[in-house]
N, C-alpha and C positions, 0 to 999 in steps of 0.2 A: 248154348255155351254161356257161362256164367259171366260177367261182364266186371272186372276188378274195379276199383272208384279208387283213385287218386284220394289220399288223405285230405282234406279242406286244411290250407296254410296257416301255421300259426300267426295270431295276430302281432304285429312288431311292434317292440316293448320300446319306447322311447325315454330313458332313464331321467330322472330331476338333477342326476347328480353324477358327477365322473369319478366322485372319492376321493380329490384332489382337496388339499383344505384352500379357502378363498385367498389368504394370506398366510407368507413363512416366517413373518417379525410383525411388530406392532407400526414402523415406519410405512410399511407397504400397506399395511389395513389403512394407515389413518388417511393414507392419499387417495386409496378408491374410492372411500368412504366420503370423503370431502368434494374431489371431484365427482362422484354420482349425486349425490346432496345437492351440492352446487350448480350443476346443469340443470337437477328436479327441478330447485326452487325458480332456475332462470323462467323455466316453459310452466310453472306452477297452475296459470291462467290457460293454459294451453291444453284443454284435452285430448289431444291428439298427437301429442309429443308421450314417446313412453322412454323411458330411462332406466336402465336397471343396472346392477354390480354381480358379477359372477355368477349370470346367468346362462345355462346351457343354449347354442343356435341350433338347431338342423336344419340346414339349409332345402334339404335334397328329402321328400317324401318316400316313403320305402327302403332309407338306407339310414339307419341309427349308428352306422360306424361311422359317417359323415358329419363332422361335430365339432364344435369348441365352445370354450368361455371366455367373450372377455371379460378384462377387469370392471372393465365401462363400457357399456353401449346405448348409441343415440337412435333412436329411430321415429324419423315420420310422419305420420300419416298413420299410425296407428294407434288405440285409444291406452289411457293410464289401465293400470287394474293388476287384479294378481295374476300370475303368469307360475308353473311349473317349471317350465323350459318354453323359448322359443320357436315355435315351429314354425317355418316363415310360411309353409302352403295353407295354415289356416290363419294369416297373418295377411289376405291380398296378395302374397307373394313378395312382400316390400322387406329386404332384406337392412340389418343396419346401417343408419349413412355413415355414424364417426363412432370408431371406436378409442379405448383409453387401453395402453398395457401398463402396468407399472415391474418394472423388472424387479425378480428375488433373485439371492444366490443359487436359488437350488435351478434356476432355468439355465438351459441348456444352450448354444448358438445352433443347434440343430433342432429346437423346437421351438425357438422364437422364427426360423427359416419356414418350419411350417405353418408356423401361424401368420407369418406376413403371406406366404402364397395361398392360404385359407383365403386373406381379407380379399387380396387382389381376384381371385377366382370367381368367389361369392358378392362383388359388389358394391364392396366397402367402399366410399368417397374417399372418408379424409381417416388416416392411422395415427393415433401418436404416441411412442413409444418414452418414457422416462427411467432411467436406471437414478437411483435416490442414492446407492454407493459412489457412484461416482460424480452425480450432477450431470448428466448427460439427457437431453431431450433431443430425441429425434421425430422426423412426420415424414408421412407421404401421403400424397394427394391424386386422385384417379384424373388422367390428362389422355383423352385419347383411346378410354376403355381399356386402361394400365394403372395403379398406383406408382408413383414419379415421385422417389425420393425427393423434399424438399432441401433446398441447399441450403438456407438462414432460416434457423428456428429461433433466435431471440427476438421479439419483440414480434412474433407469428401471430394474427388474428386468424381466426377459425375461419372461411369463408361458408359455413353453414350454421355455426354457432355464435358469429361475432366477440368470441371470448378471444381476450390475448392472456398468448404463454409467452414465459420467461423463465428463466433460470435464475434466481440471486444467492451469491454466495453461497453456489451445488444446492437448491430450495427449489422445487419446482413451483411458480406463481403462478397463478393465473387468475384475469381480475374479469369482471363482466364486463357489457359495452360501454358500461356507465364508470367505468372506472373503480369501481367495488370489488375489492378481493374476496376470492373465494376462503373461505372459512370453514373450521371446524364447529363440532357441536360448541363445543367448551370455549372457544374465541363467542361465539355468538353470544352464549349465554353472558359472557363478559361483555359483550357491548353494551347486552340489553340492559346491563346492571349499572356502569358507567350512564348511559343514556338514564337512567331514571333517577341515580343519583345526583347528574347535573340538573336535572328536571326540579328534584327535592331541593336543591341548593336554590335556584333559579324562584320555586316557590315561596322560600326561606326569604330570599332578599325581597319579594312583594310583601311579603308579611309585614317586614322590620321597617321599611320604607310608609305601608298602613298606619302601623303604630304612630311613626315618628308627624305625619302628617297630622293625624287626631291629637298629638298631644299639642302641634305647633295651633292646631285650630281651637285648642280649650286654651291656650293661653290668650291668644287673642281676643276672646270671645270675655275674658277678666277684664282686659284690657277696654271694653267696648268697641272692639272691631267686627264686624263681619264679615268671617273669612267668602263668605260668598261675593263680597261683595269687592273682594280684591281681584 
């Protein structure tokens, strides 16, 4: 009797991408973009800190319908490098500690409900959610093997990050441990040009003060003085 063979299973297609665009206005890109930049540069020295923005997780190996992106995520103990998607089982299994949402219009309160019980399920430490319409920051913190809404989020230090958030005038802020606000591309590059212009200015007034010294020292020297010797 002829013995039938089970078909060999197709191999599970793990996608890069949910089709979903990263950001629905320029407001919401420029904050993820800022805050992922902003925590990159914190752990820059850090190889084993990875950071990325609207990157796919699968938590769970063999199940690709098991899934999200957030806007921000922190993780670890695991190295920098490029990344597809997230697959945490060839990741040590170390799932992200903090992640970032930044709310759009087009989100839903029944898919921000799924994505906070994603976090809570999968591992997540520390959540924090900010809507830029309205100025609203909110977090929760895993207390207990639960994420535990936090009750005062102004003036919130990260306890895995050391960053503090605040809200100014509906702005979400957040400054590193040092006191250093996080910044965009274009703020930077404005510092950097500030900082070199006071720099140029700073080199200017050594110059003029050179000058003024050698001309006080050729009078003298008419005079038969030696400025050396004053």
């Amino acid at each position: 009797m002829l013995e039938l063979q089970s078909p060999a299973q197709s191999k599970i297609i793990y996608p890069d991408s949910d089709g979903k665009p990263m950001a629905d206005n320029t407001k919401q890109y420029h904050l993820i973009v800022t805050i992922q930049g902003g925590i990159d540069g914190l752990y820059k020295d850090d190889e084993n800190v990875f950071v990325a923005g609207d990157l796919l997780w699968y938590p769970v190996e063999g199940n690709n319908a098991v899934c999200t992106a957030p806007d921000v995520m922190v993780v670890f103990g695991r190295p920098k490098g490029y990344r597809g998607s997230y697959k945490q089982w060839l990741e040590d299994n170390i799932p992200p500690i903090v992640v970032f949402e930044i709310l759009s219009p087009s989100n839903t309160i029944k898919e921000m409900a799924k994505k906070q019980e994603f976090y809570n399920n999968y591992g997540v430490e520390e959540y924090y959610l900010f809507d830029p319409e309205k100025g609203d920051l909110c977090g929760w913190l895993r207390a207990e093997n639960k994420l535990e809404v936090i009750e005062e989020m102004r003036g919130w230090i990260s306890p895995r990050l050391g960053i503090k958030l605040d809200v100014v005038e509906g702005e979400l802020v957040i400054c590193r441990p040092d006191g250093e606000r996080f910044a965009s591309y274009v703020e930077l590059i404005r510092q950097k040009e500030q900082q070199q212009q006071r720099a140029e200015q700073a080199e200017a007034l050594l110059e003029e003060e050179r000058r003024r010294r050698e001309v006080l020292e050729a009078r003298l020297r008419e005079m038969g003085i030696d400025p050396q010797q004053l």
